[in-house]
BADOGU-462862 format. One line per field, with one value per residue (C-alpha): chain; x, z, y; residue in three letters. Coordinates in nm, 2 decimals. Each point is the difference from the previous one (the first is absolute). Layout:
<kolses>
chaine	c(A; ...)
X	c(X; ...)
Z	c(Z; ...)
Y	c(Y; ...)
residu	c(ALA; ...)
</kolses>
This chain:
<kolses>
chaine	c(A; A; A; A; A; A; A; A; A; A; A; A; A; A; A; A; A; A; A; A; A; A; A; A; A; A; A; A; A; A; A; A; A; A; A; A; A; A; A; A; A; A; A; A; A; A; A; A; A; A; A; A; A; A; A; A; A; A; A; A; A; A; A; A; A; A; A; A; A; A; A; A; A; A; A; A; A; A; A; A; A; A; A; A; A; A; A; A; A; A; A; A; A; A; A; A; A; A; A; A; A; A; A; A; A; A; A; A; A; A; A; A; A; A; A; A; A; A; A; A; A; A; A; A; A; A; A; A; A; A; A; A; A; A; A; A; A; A; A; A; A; A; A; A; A; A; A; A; A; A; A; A; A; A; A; A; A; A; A; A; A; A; A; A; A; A; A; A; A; A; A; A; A; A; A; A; A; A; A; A; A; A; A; A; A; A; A; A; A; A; A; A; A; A; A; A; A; A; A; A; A; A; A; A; A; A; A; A; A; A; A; A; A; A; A; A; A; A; A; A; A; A; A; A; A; A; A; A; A; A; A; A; A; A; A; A; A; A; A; A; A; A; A; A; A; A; A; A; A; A; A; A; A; A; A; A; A; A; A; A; A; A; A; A; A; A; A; A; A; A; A; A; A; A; A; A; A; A; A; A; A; A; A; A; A; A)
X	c(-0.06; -0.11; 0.34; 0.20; -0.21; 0.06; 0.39; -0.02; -0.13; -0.35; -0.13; -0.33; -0.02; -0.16; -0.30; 0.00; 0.31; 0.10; 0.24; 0.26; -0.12; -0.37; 0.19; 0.19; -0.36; -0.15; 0.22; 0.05; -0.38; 0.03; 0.27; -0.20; -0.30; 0.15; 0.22; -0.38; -0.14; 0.29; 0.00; -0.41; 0.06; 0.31; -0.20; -0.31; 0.26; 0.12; -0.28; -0.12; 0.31; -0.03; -0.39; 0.16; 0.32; -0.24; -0.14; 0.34; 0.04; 0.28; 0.18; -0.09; 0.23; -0.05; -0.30; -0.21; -0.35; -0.21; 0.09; -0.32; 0.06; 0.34; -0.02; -0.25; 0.16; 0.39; 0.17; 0.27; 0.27; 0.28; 0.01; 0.07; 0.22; 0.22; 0.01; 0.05; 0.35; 0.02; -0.16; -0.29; -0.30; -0.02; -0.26; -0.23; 0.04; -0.27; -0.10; -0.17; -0.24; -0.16; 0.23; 0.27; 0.24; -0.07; 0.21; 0.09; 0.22; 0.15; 0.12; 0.15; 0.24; -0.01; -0.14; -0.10; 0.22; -0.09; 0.32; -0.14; -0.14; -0.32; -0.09; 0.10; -0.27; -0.31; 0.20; 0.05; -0.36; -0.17; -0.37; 0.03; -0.04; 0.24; -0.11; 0.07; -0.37; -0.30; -0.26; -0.31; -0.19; 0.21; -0.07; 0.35; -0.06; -0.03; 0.33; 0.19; 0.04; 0.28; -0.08; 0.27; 0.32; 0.24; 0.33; 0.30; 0.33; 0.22; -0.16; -0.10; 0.21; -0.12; -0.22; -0.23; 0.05; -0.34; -0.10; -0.31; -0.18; -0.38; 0.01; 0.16; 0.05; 0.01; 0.05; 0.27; -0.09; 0.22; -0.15; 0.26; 0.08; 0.15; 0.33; 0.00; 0.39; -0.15; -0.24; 0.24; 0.26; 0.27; 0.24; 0.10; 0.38; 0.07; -0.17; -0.36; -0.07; 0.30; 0.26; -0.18; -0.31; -0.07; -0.17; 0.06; -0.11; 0.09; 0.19; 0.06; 0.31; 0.17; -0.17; -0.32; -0.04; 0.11; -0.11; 0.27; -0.05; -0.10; 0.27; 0.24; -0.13; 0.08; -0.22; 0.06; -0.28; -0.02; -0.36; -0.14; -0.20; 0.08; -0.28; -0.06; 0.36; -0.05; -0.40; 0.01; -0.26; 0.01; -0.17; -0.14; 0.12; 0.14; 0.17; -0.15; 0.26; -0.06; 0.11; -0.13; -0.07; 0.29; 0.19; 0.12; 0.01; -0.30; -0.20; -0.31; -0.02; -0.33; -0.12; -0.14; -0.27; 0.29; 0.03; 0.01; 0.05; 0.34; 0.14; 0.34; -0.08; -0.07; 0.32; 0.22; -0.13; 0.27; -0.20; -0.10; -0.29; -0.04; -0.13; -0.20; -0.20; -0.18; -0.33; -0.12; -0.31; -0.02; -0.12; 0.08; -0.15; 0.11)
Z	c(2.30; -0.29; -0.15; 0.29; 0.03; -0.34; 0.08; 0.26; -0.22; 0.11; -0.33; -0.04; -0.34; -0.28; -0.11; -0.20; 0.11; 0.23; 0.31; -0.01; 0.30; -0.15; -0.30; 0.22; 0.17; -0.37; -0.11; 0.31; 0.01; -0.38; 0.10; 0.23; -0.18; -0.31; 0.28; 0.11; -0.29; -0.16; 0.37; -0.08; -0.35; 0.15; 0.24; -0.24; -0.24; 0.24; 0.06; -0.36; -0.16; 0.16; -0.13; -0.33; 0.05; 0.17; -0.29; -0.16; 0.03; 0.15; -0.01; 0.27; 0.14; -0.09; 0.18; 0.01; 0.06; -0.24; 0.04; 0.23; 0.21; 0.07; 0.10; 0.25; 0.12; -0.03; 0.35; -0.13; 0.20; -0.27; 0.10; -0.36; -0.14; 0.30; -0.12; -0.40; -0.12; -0.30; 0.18; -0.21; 0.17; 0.16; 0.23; -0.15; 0.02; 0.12; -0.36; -0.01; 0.25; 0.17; -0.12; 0.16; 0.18; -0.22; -0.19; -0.34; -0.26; -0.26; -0.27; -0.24; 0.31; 0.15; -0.09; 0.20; -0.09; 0.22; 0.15; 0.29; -0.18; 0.24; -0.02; 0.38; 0.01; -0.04; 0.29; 0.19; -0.03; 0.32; -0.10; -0.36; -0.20; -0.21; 0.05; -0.20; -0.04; 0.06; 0.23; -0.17; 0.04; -0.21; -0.37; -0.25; -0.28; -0.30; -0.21; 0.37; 0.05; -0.12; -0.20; 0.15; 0.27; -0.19; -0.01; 0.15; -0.26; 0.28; 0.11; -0.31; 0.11; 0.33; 0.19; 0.06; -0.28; -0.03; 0.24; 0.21; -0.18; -0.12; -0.13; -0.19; 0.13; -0.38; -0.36; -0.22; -0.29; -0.29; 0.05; -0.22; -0.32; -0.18; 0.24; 0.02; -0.07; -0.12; -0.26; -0.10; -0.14; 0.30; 0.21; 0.29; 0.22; 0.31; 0.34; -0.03; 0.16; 0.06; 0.25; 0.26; 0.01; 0.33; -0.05; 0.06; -0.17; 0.01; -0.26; -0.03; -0.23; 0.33; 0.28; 0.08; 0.33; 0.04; -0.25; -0.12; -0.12; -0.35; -0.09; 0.08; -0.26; -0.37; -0.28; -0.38; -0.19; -0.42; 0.08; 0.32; 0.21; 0.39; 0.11; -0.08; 0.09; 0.38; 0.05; 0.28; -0.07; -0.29; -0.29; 0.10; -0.25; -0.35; -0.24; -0.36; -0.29; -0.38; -0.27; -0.06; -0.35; -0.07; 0.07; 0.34; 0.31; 0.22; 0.37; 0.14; 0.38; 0.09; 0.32; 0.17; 0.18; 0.26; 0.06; 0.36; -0.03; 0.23; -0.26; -0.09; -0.35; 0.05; 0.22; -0.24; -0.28; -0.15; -0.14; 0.17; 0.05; 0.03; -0.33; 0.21; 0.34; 0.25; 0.05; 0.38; 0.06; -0.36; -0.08; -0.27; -0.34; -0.32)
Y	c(8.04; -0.21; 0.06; -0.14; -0.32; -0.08; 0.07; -0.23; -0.28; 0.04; -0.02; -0.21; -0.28; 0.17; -0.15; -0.30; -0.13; -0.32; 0.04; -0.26; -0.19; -0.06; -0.10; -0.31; -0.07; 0.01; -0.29; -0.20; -0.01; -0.17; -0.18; -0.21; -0.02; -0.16; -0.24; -0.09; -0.06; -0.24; -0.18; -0.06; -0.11; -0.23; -0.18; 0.00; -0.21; -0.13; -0.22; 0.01; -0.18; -0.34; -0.02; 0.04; -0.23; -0.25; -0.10; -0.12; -0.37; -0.17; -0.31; -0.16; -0.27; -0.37; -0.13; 0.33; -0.01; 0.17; 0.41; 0.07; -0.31; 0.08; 0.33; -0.11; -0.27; 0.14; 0.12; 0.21; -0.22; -0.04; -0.35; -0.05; 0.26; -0.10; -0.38; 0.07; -0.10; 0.26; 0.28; 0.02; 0.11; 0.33; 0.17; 0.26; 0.34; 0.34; 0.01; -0.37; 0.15; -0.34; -0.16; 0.18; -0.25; -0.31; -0.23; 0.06; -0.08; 0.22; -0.24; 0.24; 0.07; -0.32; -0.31; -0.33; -0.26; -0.23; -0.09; -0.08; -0.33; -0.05; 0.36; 0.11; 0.34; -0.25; -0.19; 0.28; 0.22; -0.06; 0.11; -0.22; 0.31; -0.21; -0.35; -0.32; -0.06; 0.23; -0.10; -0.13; 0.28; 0.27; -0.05; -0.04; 0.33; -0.14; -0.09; -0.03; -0.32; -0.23; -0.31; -0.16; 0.04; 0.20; -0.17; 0.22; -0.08; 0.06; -0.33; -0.18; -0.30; -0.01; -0.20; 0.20; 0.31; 0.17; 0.32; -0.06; 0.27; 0.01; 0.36; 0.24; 0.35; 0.14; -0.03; 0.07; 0.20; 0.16; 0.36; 0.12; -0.21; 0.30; 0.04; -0.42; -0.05; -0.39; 0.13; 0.25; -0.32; 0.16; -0.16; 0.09; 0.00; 0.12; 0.07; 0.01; 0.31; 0.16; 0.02; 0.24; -0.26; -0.13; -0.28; -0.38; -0.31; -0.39; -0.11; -0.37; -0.04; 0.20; -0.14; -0.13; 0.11; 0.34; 0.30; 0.26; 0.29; 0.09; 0.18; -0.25; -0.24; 0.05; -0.12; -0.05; -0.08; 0.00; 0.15; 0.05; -0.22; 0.14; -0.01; -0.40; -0.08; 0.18; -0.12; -0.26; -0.18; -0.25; 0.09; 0.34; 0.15; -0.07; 0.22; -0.14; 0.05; 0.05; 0.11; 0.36; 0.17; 0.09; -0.31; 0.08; -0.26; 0.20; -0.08; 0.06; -0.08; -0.23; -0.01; -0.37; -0.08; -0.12; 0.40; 0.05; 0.37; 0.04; 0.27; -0.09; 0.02; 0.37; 0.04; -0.19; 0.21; 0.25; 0.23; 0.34; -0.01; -0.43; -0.10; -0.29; 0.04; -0.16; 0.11; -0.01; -0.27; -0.06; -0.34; -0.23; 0.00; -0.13)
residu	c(UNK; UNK; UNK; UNK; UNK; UNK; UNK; UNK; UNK; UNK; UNK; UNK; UNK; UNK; UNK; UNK; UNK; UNK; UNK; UNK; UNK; UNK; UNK; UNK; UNK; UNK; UNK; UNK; UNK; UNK; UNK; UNK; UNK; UNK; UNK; UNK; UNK; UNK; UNK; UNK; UNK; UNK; UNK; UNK; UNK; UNK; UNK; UNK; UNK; UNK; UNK; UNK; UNK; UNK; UNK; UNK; UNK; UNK; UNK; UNK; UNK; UNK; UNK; UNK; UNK; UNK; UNK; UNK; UNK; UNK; UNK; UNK; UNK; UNK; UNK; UNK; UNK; UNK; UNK; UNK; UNK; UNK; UNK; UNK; UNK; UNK; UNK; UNK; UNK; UNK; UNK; UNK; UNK; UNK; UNK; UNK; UNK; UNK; UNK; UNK; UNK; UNK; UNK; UNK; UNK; UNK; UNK; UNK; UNK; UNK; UNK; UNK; UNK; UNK; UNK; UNK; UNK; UNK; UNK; UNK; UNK; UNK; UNK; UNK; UNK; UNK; UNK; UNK; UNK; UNK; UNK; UNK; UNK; UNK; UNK; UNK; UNK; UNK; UNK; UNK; UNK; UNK; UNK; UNK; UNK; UNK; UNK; UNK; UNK; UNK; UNK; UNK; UNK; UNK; UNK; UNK; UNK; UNK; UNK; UNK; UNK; UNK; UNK; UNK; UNK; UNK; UNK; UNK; UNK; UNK; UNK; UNK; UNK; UNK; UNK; UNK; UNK; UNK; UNK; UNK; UNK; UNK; UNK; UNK; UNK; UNK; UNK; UNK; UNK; UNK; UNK; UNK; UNK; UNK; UNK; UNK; UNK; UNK; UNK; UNK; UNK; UNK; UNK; UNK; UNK; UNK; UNK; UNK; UNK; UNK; UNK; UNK; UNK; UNK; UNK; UNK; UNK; UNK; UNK; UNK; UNK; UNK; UNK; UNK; UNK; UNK; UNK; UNK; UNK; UNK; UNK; UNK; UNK; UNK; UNK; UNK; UNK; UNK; UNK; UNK; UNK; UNK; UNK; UNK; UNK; UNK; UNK; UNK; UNK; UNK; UNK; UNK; UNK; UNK; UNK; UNK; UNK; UNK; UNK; UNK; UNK; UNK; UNK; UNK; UNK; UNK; UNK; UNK; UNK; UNK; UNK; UNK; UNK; UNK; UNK; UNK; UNK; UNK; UNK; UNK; UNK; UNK; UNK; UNK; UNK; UNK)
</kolses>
């Protein structure tokens, strides 16, 4: 009898082995705990990151009310990003956390020329999170305000040529003197950042009025000075030249207390990474 079962196929699994079918139930089982487990450790990033990428400081738009203020007081409407003329501010992505959906600006990518002339997104912010003036109640952080109007070049000969500004939004600072093409005694010919850049800027000597983009325009400078040659606002920004030890024409860019922090500098730059950068709601010091 015993014999014909085991004919038959009636054989039972010797001991210590695994059918097939609790091997597939084995491995499904693991299967879905490790799918769990990353889906925890997803969402736990998930709402981890922007408490980390929060703490980065942006550019905010001319105008901006101190960072605390404006996040308050900022409605998310992209009143402004729909008014700029270069494209420069964008709204704030998941990883700014609460600040997710405000305006910033990411000079290195694209800077604020101020083509507009009477800087439209102040004009256009309904809840004067970028306002002309603060109300008297909000104090001005220290190094923020502006001694004086800064003059716009575009409209140096103008009657009326200065931008209705009392604070800067940042700092230019030359975070990297060792790639500085100035200090170095280089030139520099060509496109400034290379024909797949994006970006636009005003230049004068083409047309006042409208910006162009970058790569369009061609520069050839004996050493360079971009960033004081595309700065809008007079004497921002100077590129100081020397003789260096060994006898060759050098530059060292100086920043101005006319800084107003709009970035071009750092988008003009053609270095990789920009050799000069603004730094968010720095304020001025000699």
């Amino acid at each position: 009898m015993s014999e014909d079962n085991t004919a038959n196929g009636d054989r039972k699994p010797e001991a210590g082995k695994v059918s097939n079918a609790k091997k597939q139930t084995n491995r499904r089982r693991a299967l879905r705990t490790i799918l769990l487990t990353g889906g925890v450790l997803g969402a736990a990033g998930s709402g981890f990151l922007p408490l980390i990428y929060s703490k980065k400081h942006r550019l905010r738009p001319p105008g901006a009310l101190d960072e605390k203020d404006f996040l308050s007081s900022c409605i998310k409407c992209g009143q402004c990003v729909q008014v700029c003329p270069v494209e420069a501010i964008k709204l704030a992505d998941l990883v700014d956390g609460m600040g997710v959906g405000t305006p910033y600006i990411d000079a290195r990518e694209q800077a604020c020329d101020f083509s507009c002339d009477a800087v439209q997104c102040i004009l256009a912010c309904p809840t004067g999170s970028l306002t002309y003036h603060k109300p008297a109640h909000m104090t001005v952080r220290p190094g923020a305000e502006l001694s004086s109007k800064p003059i716009l070049l575009a409209k140096e000969k103008d009657a009326e040529p200065t931008l209705n500004l009392a604070e800067r939004i940042g700092v230019a600072r030359l975070t990297r003197p060792e790639s500085c093409l100035a200090i170095q005694g280089k030139g520099f010919k060509g496109s400034a950042r290379g024909a797949n850049f994006e970006g636009k800027l005003r230049y004068m000597s083409v047309d006042r009025w409208k910006p162009i983009p970058v790569n369009d325009y061609k520069y050839d400078r004996e050493v360079c000075d971009l960033c004081e040659q595309a700065c809008p606002i007079k004497g921002a920004i100077t590129v100081e030249m020397g003789l260096g030890k060994d006898g060759k024409m050098k530059g060292i860019p100086v920043v101005h207390e006319a800084c107003v922090g709009c970035g071009v500098c750092e988008m003009i730059c053609p270095t990789e990474p920009a050799s000069i950068e603004i730094i968010p709601g720095e304020g001025w010091r000699a």
